[in-house]
N, C-alpha and C positions, 0 to 999 in steps of 0.2 A: 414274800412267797408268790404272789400275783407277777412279779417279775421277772421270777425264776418260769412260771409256768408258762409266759410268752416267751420267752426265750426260747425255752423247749420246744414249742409250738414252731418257731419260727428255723428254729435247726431242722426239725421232722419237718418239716414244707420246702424245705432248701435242699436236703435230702432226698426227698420224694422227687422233684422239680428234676437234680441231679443223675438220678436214676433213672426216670422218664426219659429224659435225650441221650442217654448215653444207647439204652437200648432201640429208641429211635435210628441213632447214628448205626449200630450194629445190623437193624432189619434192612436199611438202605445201603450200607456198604453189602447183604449178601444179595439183594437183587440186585443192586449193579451187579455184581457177580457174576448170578445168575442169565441175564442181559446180556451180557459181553459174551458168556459161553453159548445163547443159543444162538446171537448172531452169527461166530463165527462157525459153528454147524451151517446156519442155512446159505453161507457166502461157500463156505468148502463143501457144502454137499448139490447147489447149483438147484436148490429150494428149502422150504421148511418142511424136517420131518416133526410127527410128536414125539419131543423129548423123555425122558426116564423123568420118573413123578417127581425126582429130587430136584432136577433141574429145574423144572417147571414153574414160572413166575406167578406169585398169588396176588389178589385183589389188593392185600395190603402191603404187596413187597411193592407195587408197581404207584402205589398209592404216594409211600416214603419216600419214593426216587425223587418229585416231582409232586408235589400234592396242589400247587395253584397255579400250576402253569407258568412261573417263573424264573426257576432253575436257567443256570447256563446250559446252551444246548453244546453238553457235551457226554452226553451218555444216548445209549440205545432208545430206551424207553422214551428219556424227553424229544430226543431228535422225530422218530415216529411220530410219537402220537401229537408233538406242535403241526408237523405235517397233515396229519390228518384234520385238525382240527380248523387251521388256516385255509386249506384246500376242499374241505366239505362241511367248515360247517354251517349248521342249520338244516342239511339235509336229513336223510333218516338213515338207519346201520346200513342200509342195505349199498347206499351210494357212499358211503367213511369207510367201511369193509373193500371195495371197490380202489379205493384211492391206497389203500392198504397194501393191498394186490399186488397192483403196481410198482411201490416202493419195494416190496420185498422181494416182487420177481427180477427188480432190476438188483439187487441185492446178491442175488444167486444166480444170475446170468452171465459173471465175468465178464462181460460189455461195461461194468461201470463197476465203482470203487467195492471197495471190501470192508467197508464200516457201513450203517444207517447211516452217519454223522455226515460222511464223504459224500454218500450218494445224495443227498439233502442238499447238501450244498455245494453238489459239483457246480462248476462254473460260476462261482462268486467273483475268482480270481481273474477272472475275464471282462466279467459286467455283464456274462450270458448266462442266468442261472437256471436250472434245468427247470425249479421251482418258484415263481414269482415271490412270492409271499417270500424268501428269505434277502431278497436283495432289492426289494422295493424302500428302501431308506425309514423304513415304520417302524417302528417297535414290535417284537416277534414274543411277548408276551401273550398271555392268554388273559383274554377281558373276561369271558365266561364261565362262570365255575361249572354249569352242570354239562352245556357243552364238552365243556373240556373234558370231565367225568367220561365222559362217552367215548372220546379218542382216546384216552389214554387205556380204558378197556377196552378198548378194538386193536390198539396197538397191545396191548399183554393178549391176548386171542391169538394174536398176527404171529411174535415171538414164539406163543407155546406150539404152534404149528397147527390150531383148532378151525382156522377159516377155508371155509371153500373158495378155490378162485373165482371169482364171479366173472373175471376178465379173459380167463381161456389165454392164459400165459400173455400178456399184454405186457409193454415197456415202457409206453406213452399215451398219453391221455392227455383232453384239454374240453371244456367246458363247451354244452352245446351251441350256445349263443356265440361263436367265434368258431374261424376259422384260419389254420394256421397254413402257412404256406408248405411245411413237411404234413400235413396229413394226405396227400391227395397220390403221395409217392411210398407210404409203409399199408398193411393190411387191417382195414378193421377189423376186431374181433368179435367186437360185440357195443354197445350201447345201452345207458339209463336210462332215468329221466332226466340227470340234469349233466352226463359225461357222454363222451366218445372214446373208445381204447382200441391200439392199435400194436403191431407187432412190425418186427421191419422186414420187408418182402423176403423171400428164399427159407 
């Protein structure tokens, strides 16, 4: 009898276990989803507007996509928010919101590709990448989990269309402590504490 009862036991936990990922698998197959439609809004509408509530990415769709930072970057949400997180982190929302900006405005500029994914990593195929952190020969994991926490909600913010530009339509940025030989020829827009954001003259 005692071996009937673990048996059972260990069916209902095999079960349970089975059940658990499958609806795992289904919340992250619908934000990808969701992901993919509001990018292609904000690249054909030439910004982010806020989406219908159905559309709209929740804490835990965007959580499922991506939850350690690990993930191939080949979806919206992880491509953002590793960008964000390699390019600001340790700062505070206000300078990760900022770098946000950026990506999305160039996102919705027609100047540059029509995915997240693309724009991340334009100029890999050259060895000129518009983003250091993706073609610096490092591993493009995320070491930090609450870090990363932080990007990947700034990047679902960024997608539902909830952030204010902090950049004043900016397409280019680079870190105060440096200076880049195109910045002295496009318009700054504005500045942080730890960025510079710029637009290209006309």
């Amino acid at each position: 009898m005692r071996h009937v009862l673990i048996l059972v036991a260990c069916l209902a936990a095999g079960l349970n276990a089975s059940i658990l990922h499958a609806a795992e698998t289904t919340q992250r197959a619908v934000a990808q989803q969701k992901a993919q439609v509001l990018e292609q809004r904000a690249s054909n509408e030439g910004g982010v507007q806020p989406p219908p509530p159905d559309v709209r990415l929740t804490r835990d769709g965007t959580r499922a996509i991506d939850p350690r930072g690990q993930a191939p970057l080949n979806d919206a949400v992880s491509c953002l928010a590793r960008s964000i997180y390699w390019e600001a982190k340790g700062t505070n929302a206000r300078e990760m919101e900022a770098v946000a900006n950026v990506i999305m405005n160039r996102l919705g500029s027609g100047r540059f590709p029509t995915t997240l994914c693309d724009v991340v990593q334009e100029g890999s195929e050259t060895g000129s990448c518009q983003f250091s952190w993706w073609c610096d020969g490092r591993p493009d994991e995320a070491n930090e989990l609450k870090e990363y926490a932080a990007a990947r909600e700034i990047a679902r913010k960024a997608l539902n269309g909830s952030l204010i530009d902090r950049t004043h339509g900016a397409l280019f940025f680079h870190h105060r402590g440096i200076t880049p030989s195109w910045a002295s020829s496009f318009v700054q827009t504005t500045q942080t504490d730890e960025f510079r954001f710029y637009r290209p003259p006309g």
